[in-house]
N, CA and C atoms as a LAMMPS dump frame, in Angstrom:
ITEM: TIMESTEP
0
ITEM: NUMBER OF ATOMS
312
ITEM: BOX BOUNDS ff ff ff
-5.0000000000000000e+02 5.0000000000000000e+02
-5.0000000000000000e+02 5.0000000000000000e+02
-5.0000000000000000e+02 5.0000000000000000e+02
ITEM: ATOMS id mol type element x y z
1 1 1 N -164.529 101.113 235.393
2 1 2 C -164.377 100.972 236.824
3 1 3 C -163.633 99.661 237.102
4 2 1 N -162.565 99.586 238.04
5 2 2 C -161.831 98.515 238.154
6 2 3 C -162.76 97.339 239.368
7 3 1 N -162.03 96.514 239.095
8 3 2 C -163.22 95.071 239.728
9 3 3 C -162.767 95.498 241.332
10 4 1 N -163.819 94.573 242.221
11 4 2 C -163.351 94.784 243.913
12 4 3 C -162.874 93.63 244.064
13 5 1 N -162.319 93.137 244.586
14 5 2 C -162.027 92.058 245.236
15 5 3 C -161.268 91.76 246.616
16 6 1 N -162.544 90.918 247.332
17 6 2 C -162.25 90.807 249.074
18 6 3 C -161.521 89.515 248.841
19 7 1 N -160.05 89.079 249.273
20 7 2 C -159.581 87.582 248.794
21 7 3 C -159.841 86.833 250.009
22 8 1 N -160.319 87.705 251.129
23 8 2 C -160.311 86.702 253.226
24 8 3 C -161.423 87.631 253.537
25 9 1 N -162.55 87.193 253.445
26 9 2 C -163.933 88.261 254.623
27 9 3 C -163.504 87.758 255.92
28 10 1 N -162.848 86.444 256.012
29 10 2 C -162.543 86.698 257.824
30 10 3 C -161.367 87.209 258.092
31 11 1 N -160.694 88.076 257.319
32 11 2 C -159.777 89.052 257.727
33 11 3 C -160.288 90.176 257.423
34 12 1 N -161.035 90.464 256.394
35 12 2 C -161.986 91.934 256.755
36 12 3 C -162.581 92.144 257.798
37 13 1 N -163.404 90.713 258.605
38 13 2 C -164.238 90.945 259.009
39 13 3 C -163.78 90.195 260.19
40 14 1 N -162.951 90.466 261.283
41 14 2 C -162.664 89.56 262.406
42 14 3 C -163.55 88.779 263.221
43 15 1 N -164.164 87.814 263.63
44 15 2 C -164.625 87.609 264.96
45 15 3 C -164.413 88.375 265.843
46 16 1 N -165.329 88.94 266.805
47 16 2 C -165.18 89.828 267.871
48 16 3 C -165.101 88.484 268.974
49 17 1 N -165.142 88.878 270.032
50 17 2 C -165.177 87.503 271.069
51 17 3 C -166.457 88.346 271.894
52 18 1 N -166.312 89.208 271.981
53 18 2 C -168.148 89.847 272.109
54 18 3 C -168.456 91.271 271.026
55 19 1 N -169.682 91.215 271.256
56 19 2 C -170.106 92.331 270.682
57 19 3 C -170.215 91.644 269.088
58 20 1 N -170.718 92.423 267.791
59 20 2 C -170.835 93.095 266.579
60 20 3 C -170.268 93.823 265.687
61 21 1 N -169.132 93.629 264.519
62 21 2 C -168.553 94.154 264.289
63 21 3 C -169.435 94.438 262.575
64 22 1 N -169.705 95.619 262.64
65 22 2 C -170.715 95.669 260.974
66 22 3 C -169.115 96.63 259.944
67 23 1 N -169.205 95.976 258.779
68 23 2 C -168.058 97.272 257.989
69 23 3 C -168.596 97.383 256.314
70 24 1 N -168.88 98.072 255.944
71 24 2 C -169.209 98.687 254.249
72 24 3 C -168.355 98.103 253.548
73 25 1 N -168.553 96.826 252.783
74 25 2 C -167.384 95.896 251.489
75 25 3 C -167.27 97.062 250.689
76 26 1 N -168.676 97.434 250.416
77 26 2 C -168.563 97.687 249.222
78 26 3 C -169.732 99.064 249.064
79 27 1 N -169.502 99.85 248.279
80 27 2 C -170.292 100.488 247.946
81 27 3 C -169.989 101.308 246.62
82 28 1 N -171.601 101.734 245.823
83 28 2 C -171.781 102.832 244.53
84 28 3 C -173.455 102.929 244.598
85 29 1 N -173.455 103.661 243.29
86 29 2 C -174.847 104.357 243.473
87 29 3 C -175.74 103.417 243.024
88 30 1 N -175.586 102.275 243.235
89 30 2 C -176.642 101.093 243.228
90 30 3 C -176.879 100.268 244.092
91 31 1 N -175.286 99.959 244.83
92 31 2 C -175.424 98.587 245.823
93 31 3 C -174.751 98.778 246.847
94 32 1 N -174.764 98.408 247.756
95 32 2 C -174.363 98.824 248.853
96 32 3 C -174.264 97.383 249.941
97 33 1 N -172.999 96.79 250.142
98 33 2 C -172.641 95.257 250.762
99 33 3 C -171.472 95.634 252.024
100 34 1 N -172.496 95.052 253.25
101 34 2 C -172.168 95.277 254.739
102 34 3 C -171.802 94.213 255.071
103 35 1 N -170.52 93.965 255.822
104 35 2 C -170.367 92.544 256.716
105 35 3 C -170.363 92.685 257.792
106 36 1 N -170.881 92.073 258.576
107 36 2 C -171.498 91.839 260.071
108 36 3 C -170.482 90.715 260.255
109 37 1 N -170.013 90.892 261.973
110 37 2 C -169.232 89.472 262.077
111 37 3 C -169.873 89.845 263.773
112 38 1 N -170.344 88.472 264.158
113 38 2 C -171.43 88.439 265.356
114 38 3 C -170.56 87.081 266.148
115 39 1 N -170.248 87.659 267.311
116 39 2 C -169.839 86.763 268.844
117 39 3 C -171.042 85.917 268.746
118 40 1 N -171.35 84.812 269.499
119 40 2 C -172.212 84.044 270.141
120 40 3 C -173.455 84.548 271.214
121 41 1 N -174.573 84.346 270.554
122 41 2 C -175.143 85.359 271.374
123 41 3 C -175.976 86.681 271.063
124 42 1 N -174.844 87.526 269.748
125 42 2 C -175.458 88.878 269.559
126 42 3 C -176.263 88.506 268.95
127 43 1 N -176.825 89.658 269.085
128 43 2 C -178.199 89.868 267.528
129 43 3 C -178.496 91.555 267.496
130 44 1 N -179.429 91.337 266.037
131 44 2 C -179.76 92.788 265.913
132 44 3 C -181.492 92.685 266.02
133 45 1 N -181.778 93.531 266.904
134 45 2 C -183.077 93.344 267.57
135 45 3 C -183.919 94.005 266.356
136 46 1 N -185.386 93.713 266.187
137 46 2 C -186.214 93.942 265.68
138 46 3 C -185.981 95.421 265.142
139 47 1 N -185.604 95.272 263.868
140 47 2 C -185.745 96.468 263.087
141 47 3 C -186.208 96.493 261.241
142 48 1 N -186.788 97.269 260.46
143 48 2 C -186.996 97.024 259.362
144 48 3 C -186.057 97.981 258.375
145 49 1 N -185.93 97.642 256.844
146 49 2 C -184.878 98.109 256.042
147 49 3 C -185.404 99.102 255.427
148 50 1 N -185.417 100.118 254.89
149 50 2 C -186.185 101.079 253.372
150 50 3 C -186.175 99.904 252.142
151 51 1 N -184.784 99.203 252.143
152 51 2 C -184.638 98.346 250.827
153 51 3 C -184.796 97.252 250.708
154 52 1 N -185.313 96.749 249.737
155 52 2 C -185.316 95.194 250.088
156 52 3 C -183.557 94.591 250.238
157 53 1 N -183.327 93.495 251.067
158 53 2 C -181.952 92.993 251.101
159 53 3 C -181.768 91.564 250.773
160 54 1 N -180.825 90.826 250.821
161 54 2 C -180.432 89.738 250.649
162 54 3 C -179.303 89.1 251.919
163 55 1 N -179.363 88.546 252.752
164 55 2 C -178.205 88.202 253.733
165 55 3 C -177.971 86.743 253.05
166 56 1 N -176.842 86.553 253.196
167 56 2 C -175.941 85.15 253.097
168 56 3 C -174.892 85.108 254.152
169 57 1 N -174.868 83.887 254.36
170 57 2 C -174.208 83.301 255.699
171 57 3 C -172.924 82.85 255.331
172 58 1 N -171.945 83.159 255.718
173 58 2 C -170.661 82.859 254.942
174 58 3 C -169.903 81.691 255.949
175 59 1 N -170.065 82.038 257.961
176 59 2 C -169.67 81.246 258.589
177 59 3 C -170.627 81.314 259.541
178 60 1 N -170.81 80.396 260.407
179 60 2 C -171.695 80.103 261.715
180 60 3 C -173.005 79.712 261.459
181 61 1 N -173.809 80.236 262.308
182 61 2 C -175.158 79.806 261.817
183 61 3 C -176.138 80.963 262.859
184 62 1 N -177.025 81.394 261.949
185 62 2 C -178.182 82.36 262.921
186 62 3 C -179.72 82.064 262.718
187 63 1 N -180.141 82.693 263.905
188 63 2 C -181.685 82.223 264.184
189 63 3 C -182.491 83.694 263.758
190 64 1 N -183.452 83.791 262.9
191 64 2 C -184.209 84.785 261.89
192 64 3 C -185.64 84.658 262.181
193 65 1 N -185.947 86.327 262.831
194 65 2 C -187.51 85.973 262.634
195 65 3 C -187.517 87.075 261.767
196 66 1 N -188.538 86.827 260.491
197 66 2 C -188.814 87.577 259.366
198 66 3 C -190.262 87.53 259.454
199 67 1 N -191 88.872 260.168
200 67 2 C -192.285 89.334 260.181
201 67 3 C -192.699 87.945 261.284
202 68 1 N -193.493 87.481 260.729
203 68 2 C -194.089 86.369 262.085
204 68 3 C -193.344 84.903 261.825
205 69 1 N -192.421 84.75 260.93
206 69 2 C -191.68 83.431 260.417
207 69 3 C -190.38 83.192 261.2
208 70 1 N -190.289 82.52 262.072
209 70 2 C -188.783 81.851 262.656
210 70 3 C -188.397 80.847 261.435
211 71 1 N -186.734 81.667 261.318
212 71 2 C -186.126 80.451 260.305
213 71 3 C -184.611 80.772 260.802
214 72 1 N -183.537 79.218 260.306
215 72 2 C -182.587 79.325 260.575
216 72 3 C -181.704 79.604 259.13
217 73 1 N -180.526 80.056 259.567
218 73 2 C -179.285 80.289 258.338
219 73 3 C -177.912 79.761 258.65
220 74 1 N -177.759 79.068 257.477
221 74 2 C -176.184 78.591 257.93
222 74 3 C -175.392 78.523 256.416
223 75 1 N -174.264 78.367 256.298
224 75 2 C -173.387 78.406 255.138
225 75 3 C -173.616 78.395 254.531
226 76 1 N -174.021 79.161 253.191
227 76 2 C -174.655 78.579 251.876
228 76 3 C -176.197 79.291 251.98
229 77 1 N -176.822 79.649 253.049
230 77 2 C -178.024 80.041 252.907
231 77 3 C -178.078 81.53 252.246
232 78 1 N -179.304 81.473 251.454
233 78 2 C -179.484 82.946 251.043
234 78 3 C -180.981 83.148 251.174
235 79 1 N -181.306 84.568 251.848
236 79 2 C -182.684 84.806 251.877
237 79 3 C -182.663 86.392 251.649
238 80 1 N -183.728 86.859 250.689
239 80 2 C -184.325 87.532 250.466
240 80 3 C -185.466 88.562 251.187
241 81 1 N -184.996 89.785 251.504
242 81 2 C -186.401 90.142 252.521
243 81 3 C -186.68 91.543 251.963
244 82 1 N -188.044 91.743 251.879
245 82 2 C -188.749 92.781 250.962
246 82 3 C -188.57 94.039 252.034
247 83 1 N -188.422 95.257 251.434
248 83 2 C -188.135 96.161 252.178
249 83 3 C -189.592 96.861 253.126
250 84 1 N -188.903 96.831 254.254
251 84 2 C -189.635 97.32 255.701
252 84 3 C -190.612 96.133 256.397
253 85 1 N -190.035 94.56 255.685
254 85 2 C -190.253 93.726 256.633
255 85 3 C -189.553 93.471 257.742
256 86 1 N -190.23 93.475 259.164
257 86 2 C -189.674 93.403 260.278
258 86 3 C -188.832 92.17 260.574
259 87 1 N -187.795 92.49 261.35
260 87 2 C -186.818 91.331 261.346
261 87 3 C -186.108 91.153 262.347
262 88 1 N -185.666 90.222 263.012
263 88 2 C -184.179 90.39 264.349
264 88 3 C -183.383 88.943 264.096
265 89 1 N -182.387 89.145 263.887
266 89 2 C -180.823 88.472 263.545
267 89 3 C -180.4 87.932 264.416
268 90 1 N -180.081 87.055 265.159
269 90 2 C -179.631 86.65 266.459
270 90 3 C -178.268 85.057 265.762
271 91 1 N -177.647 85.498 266.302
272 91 2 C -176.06 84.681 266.107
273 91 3 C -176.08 83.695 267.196
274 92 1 N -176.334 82.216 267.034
275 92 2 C -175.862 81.376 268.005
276 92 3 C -174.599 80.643 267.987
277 93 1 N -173.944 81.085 267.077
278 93 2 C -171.916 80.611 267.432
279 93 3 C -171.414 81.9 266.623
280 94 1 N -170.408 81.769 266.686
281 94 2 C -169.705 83.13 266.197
282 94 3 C -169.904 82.961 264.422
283 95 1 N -170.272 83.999 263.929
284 95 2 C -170.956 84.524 262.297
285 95 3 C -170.232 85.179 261.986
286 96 1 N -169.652 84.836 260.786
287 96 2 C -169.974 86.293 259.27
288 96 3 C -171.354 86.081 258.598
289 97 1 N -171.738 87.439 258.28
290 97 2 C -172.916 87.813 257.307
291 97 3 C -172.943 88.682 256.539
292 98 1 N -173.283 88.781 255.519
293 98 2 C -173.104 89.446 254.305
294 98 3 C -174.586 90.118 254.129
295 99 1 N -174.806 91.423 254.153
296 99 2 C -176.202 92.091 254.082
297 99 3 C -175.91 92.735 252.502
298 100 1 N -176.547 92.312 251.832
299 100 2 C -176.361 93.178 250.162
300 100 3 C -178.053 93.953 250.041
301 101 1 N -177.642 95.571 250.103
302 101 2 C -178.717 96.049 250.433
303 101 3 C -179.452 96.431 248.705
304 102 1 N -180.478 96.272 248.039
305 102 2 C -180.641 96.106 246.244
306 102 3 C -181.393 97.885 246.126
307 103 1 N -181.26 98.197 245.147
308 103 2 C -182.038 99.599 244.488
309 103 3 C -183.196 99.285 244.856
310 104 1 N -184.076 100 245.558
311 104 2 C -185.952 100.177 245.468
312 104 3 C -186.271 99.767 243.875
């Protein structure tokens, strides 16, 4: 299988100036990697995964409640969340995010 390679996620993945833009990097029958690019403002309201995931913050910075835990994310952050823990994503300057969804 030949390698993937994204060489600009902020040309995959534009800034919207509103709204949420989510797009599939990547996918096979193991992994499956979504980029989210979030205006100022959005978020994704309280919902839980089947899989456990991993988000990393590539630009901006967002505010995370994971089950009853408020935490923040910014460049460089990586967090881990076990599958069908409750969660809502909220973008306070304009974001890329990287959701890498893992095998059960």
């Amino acid at each position: 299988m030949p390698a993937t390679v994204i060489s600009n996620l902020a040309a995959e993945l534009p800034l919207p100036e509103d709204g949420t833009l989510s797009r599939v990097l990547y996918r096979d029958d193991r992994l499956r990697v979504v980029g989210f690019a979030f205006a100022t403002g959005q978020e994704l309201t309280e919902h839980t995964s089947a899989l456990p995931v991993v988000v990393q913050v590539v630009q901006g910075h967002l505010e995370l409640v994971l089950g009853d835990e408020k935490t923040e994310a910014q460049p460089g952050s990586w967090i881990h969340l076990p599958a069908r823990l409750p969660h809502t994503v909220r973008a306070t300057e304009p974001t890329l995010m990287l959701l890498t969804m893992l095998p059960a």
